[in-house]
Structures are given as C-alpha cells and as structure tokens.
C-alpha positions as semicolon CSV with decimal commas, in nm:
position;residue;x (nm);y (nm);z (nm)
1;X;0,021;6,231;1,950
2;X;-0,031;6,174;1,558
3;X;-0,379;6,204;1,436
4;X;-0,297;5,865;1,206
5;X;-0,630;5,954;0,990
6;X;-0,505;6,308;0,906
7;X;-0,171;6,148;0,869
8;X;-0,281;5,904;0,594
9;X;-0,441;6,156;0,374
10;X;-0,117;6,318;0,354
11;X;0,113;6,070;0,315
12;X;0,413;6,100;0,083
13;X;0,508;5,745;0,114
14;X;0,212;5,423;0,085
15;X;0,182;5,067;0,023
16;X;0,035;5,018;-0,357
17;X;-0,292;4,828;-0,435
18;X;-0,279;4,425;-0,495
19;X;-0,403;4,485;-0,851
20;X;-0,062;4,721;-0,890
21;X;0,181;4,433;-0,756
22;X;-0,020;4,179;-0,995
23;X;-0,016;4,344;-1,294
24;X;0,369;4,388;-1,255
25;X;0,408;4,050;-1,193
26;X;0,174;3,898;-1,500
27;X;0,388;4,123;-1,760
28;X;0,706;4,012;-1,584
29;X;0,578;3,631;-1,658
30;X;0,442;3,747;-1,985
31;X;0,763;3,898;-2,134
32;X;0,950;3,592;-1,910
33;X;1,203;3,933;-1,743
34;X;1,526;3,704;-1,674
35;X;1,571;3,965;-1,419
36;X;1,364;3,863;-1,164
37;X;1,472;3,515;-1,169
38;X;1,622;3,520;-0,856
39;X;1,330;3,644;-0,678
40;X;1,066;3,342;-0,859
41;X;1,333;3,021;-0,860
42;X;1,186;2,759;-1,046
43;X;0,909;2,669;-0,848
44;X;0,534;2,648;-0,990
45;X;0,490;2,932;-0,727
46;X;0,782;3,158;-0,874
47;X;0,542;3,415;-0,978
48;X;0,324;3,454;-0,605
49;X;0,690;3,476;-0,440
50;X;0,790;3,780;-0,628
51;X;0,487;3,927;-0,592
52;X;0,516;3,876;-0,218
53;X;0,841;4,007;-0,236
54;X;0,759;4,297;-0,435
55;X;0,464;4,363;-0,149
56;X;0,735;4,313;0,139
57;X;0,957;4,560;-0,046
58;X;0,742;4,836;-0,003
59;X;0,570;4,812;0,324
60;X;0,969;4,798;0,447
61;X;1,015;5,145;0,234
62;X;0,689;5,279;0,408
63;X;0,816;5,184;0,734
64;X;1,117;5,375;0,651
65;X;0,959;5,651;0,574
66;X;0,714;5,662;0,878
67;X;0,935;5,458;1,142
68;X;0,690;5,498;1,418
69;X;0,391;5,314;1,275
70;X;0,327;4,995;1,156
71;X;0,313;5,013;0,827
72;X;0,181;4,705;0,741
73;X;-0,078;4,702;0,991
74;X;-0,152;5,063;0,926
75;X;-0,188;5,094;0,572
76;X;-0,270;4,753;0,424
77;X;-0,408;4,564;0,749
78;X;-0,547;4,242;0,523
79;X;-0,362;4,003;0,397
80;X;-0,193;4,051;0,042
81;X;-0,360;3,884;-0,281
82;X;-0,208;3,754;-0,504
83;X;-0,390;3,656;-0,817
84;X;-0,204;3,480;-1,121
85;X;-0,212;3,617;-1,506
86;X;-0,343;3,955;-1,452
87;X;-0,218;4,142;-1,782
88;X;-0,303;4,508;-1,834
89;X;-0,168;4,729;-2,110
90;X;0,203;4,780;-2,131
91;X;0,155;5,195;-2,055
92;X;-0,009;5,099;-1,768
93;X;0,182;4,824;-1,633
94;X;0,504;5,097;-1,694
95;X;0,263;5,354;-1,450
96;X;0,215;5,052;-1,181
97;X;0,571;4,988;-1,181
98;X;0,686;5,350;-1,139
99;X;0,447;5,385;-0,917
100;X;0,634;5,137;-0,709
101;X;0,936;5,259;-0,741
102;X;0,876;5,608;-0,627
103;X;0,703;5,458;-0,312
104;X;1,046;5,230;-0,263
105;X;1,248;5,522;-0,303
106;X;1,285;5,560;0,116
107;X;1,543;5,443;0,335
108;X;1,843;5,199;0,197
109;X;1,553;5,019;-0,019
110;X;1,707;5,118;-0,381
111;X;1,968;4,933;-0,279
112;X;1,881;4,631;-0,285
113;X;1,830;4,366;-0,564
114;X;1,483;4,323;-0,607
115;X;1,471;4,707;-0,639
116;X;1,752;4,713;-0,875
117;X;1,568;4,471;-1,093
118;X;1,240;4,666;-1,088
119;X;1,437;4,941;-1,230
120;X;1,563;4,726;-1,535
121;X;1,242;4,614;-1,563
122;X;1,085;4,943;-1,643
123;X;1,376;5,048;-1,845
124;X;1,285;4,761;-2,074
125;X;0,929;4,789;-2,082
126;X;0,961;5,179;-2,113
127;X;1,191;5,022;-2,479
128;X;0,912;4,816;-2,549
129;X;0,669;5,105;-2,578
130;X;0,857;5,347;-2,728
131;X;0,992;5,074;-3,003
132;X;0,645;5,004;-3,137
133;X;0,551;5,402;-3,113
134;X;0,522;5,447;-3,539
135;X;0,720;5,781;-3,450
136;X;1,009;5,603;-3,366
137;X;0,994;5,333;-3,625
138;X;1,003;5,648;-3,880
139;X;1,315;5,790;-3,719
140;X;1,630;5,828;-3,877
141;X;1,911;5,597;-3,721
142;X;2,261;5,832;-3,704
C-alpha cells in the first residue's frame, strides 16, 4: 500500500494554488484574451467559469497522472475559490500560467481546447513582455 504522505512530497504532477488559477484569470479579463471566450460565454460569471474550468483541467491531469487516488480529494480537499480582479505582474502571471501547463501536461489533457488556449495565452503574454523589454525595442528589424 502507498504511503500517500511520502507520496505527496514527491509528486511530479499537483493541483496549483487558487491564487495561481486567479491571477490567470484577472490578466485574461484584463488584456480581454478572445481566446478563452468559449470557456467565459457572456455571462456576468464568464470569468468564475473559466477559472473553474481551468481548476477542473488540472485535477483531471493529476488524476491522470496518479489514476489510483483521488485527486481532488487528495490534493485540494476544499472547495476551489474563486476571487474576481486579482492582477499580479505580467512575469508572474507568465510563471502561474506555465506553471499550469506543465502540471496539465499528463494524459490526453493537451489536447483539448481549454489547454490549447492556455498555450496561446502564454505565447501572447510571453510577446507582451518581451515587446516592452527596452532591449528589444533597440533591436534592429531584418
């Protein structure tokens, strides 16, 4: 039998902090990311459904990764919070959200849309940061 304590100190694979998931979310209103408008619809609570989704995303990539436990119950046992117009930096909104990824990365999960978008996501916030970095504004085009 798995010692589940020894277990979750070693753990490749785990379900990222409420403050991670809201952070993401409160740049993705911020910027207004057209890419996750499937996921928010155009409800007043667009933003607390992607976040949910984002959160039901990766406890179904931990699962995957450690089939025989219950992930959710496991590793995040209360109940997820969300909490509207958290904005941190942009570098460490881009950490949150790779952070994310990698612990999506198990199973069939980067296959599927709301993973997909995450990636675009970072790949424009990742432009975002680099654009206003003064050694790229002094960079030769060509």
């Amino acid at each position: 039998m798995m010692d589940v304590f020894t277990e979750r100190n070693t753990m490749s694979a785990f379900i990222v902090k409420d403050s991670s998931i809201n952070r993401i979310v409160g740049k993705v209103v911020e910027m207004e990311v057209s890419t996750f408008q499937n996921f928010m619809g155009e409800s007043d609570n667009g933003a607390k459904d992607l976040a949910e989704a984002l959160f039901d995303m990766n406890v179904a990539a931990v699962s995957e990764r450690y089939p025989d436990i219950d992930s959710r119950k496991e590793f995040h046992p209360e109940e997820f919070i969300y909490v509207p117009n958290v904005v941190d930096n942009d570098v460490q909104t881009l950490m949150s959200v790779q952070c994310l990824l990698y612990q999506c990365s198990e199973g069939n999960i980067p296959s599927f849309s709301l993973y997909e978008a995450l990636e675009r996501f970072s790949a424009i916030l990742s432009d975002c940061i680099i654009g206003r970095l003064p050694e790229y504004n002094e960079a030769k085009w060509g």
